[in-house]
Structures are given as structure tokens and as C-alpha cells.
C-alpha positions as CSV (number, residue, x, y, z in Angstrom):
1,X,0.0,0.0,0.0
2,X,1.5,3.3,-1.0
3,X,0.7,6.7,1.0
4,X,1.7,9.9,-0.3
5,X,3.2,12.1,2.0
6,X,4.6,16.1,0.9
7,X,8.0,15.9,-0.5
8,X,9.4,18.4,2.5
9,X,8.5,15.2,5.1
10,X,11.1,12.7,3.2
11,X,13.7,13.0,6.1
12,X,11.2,11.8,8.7
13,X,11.9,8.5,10.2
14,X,8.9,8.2,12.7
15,X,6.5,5.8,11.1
16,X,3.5,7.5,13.6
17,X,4.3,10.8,12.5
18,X,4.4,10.2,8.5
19,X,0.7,8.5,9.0
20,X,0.5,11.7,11.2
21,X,1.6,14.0,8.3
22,X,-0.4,11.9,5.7
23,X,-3.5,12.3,7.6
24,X,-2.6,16.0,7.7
25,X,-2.0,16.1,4.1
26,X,-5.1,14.5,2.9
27,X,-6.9,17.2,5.1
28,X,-5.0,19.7,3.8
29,X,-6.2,18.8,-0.1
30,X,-9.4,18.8,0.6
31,X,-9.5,22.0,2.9
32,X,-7.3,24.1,2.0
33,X,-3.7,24.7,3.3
34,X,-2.0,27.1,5.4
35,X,-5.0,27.2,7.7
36,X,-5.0,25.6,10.9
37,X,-7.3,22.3,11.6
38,X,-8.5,21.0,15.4
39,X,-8.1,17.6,16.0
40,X,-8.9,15.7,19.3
41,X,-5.8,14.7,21.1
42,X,-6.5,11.2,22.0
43,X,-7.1,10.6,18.2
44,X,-3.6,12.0,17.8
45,X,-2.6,9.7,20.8
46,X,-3.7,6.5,18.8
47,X,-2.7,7.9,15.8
48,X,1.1,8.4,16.9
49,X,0.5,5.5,19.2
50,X,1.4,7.5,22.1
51,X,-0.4,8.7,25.3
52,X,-3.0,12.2,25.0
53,X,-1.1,14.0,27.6
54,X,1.6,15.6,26.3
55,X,1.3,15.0,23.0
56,X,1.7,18.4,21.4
57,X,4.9,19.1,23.2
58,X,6.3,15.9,22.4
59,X,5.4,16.7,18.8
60,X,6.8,20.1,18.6
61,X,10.1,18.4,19.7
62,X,10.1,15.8,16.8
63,X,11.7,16.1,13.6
64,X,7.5,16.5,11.6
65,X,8.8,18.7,8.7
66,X,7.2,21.8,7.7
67,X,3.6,20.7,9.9
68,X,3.0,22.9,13.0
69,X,1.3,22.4,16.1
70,X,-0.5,24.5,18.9
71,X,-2.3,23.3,22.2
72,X,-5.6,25.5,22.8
73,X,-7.3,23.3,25.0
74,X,-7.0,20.4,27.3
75,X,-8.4,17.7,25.0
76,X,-8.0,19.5,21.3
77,X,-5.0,20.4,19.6
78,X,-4.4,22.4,16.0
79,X,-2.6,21.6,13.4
80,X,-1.4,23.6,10.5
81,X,0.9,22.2,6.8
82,X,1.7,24.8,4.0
83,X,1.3,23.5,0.3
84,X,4.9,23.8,-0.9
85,X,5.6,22.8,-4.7
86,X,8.9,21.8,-6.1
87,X,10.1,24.1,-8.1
88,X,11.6,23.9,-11.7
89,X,12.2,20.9,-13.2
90,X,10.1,17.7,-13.4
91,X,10.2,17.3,-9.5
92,X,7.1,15.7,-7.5
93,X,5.4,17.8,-5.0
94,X,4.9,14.0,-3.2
95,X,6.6,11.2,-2.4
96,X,5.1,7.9,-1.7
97,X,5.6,5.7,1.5
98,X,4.8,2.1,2.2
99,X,4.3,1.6,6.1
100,X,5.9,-1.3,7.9
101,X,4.2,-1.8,10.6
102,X,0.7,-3.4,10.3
103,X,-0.7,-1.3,12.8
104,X,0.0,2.1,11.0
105,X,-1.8,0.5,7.8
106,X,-5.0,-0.4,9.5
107,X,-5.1,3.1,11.8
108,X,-4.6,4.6,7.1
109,X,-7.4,2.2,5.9
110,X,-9.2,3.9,8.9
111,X,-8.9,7.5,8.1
112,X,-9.3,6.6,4.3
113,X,-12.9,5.2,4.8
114,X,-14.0,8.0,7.2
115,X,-12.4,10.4,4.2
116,X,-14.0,8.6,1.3
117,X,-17.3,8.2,3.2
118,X,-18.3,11.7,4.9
119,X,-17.9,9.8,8.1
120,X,-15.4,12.8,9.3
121,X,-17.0,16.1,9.3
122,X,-16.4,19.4,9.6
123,X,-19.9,20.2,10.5
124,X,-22.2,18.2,13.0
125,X,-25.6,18.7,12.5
126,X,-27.7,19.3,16.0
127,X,-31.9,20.4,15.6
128,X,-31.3,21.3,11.7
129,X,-28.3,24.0,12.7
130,X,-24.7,23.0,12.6
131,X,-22.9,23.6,15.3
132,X,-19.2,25.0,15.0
133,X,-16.5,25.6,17.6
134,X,-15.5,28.5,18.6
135,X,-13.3,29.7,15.6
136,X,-15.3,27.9,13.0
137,X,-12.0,25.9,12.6
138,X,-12.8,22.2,11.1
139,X,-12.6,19.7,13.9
140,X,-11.9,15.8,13.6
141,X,-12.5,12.5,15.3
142,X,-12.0,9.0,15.3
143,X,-14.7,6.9,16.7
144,X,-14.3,5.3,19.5
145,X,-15.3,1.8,17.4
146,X,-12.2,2.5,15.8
147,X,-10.1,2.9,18.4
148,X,-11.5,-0.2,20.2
149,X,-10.4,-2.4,17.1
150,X,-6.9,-0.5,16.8
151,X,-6.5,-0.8,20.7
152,X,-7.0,-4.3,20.7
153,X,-4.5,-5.3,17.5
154,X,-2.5,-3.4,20.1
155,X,-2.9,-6.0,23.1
156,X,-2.4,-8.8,20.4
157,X,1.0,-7.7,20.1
158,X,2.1,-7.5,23.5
């Protein structure tokens, strides 16, 4: 299975963080870039595979490219990736990845379907209004059905 990932994250080693930046990415095409995205910081836990607490600092200290990353709240962080095209030449503006570790490919085939089938919103409907957060900034989620399956192909390979 082949992911593309921005050209500017080649260098980053991280498997977690690449499906990180690829989630980012895909967001990023389809919203718009240089504008800054909420996402719930337990999904960024499972996502990076590591614990909620902490999770933006940790990430500001690890080699994530060009994405940035701000802390508002308790439980939502932002995120932000410029659009950068290579310039001259025939150069790609993306690379593609393959992930080696199983757990990163089911956590992709994930976010794919909730991409390819509406299931993440930027809008929730509530009593025919929508109802935005505070900036009107997108905001994502896993489900928690998700993260039960991912969580236990976790324990399996304890």
C-alpha cells in the first residue's frame, strides 16, 4: 500500500508521525492549506500510538517537517501544513511511502474510509443547525469503534 506524504517530510523517520503527516496532508487537499485544523488529542494519541497527555509538546520536539502544532485546550489540539511545490524541473510535489508496521496501515485504511465516506465532518448537525466551535476551525474524530479495534490489535502484540 503506498501513501503519499509532501515531499518536504522525506527525512522523517517516525513511522506514527508520517501516517500523522499523511492524515494531515489528505486534510489539507481537501480543505485548504495554510489554515490551521482541530483535531482531538487522543485521536492524535492512537494515531502516533502514544499517550494524550503531552502529546503536542512531544510533537513540537520531533523532527514533523514543515507541519505545526498548537495546544488550545485540554483535549483539542491544531494543526497547520503549508502547500509547498517543487520548483523547476520535473520534481514531484509527493513522495510515496509504504508503512511497515501493520498497525499504522490499519489506523490509514481507517482514516481513508472515514475520508471517502463523509464519516469525518467538519460540520455536526444538531436540531437542523450546525454547530461549529469557537473559531469555525474544522474539527476531527475517530470513533471510539475505531479505536476499540486498533487498541485491541495493540494487546495482540504485546
Amino acid at each position: 500500500m503506498k501513501i503519499q506524504i509532501p515531499y518536504w517530510a522525506k527525512d522523517v523517520k517516525d513511522e506514527s508521525i508520517l501516517l500523522l503527516i499523511a492524515f494531515g496532508h489528505r486534510v489539507t487537499m481537501k480543505y485548504g492549506h495554510d489554515a490551521w485544523y482541530t483535531l482531538h488529542k487522543e485521536d492524535c494519541g492512537v494515531i502516533c500510538n502514544k499517550r494524550a497527555d503531552g502529546i503536542v509538546p512531544w510533537l513540537q520536539k520531533q523532527d514533523t517537517g514543515l507541519m505545526e502544532f498548537a495546544e488550545p485546550y485540554n483535549h483539542i489540539m491544531m494543526f497547520k501544513m503549508p502547500y509547498i511545490p517543487k520548483s523547476g524541473g520535473r520534481g514531484k510535489s509527493m513522495i510515496d511511502i509504504e508503512f511497515l508496521h501493520e498497525r499504522n496501515r490499519l489506523i490509514w485504511m481507517y482514516i481513508l474510509g472515514c475520508i471517502n465516506h463523509n464519516i469525518i465532518q467538519d460540520e455536526l448537525p444538531l436540531a437542523g443547525k450546525y454547530r461549529k466551535n469557537t473559531y469555525k476551525i474544522p474539527e476531527f474524530g475517530i470513533s471510539r469503534v475505531a479505536e476499540g479495534y486498533i487498541r485491541k490489535k495493540d494487546r495482540m502484540n504485546e
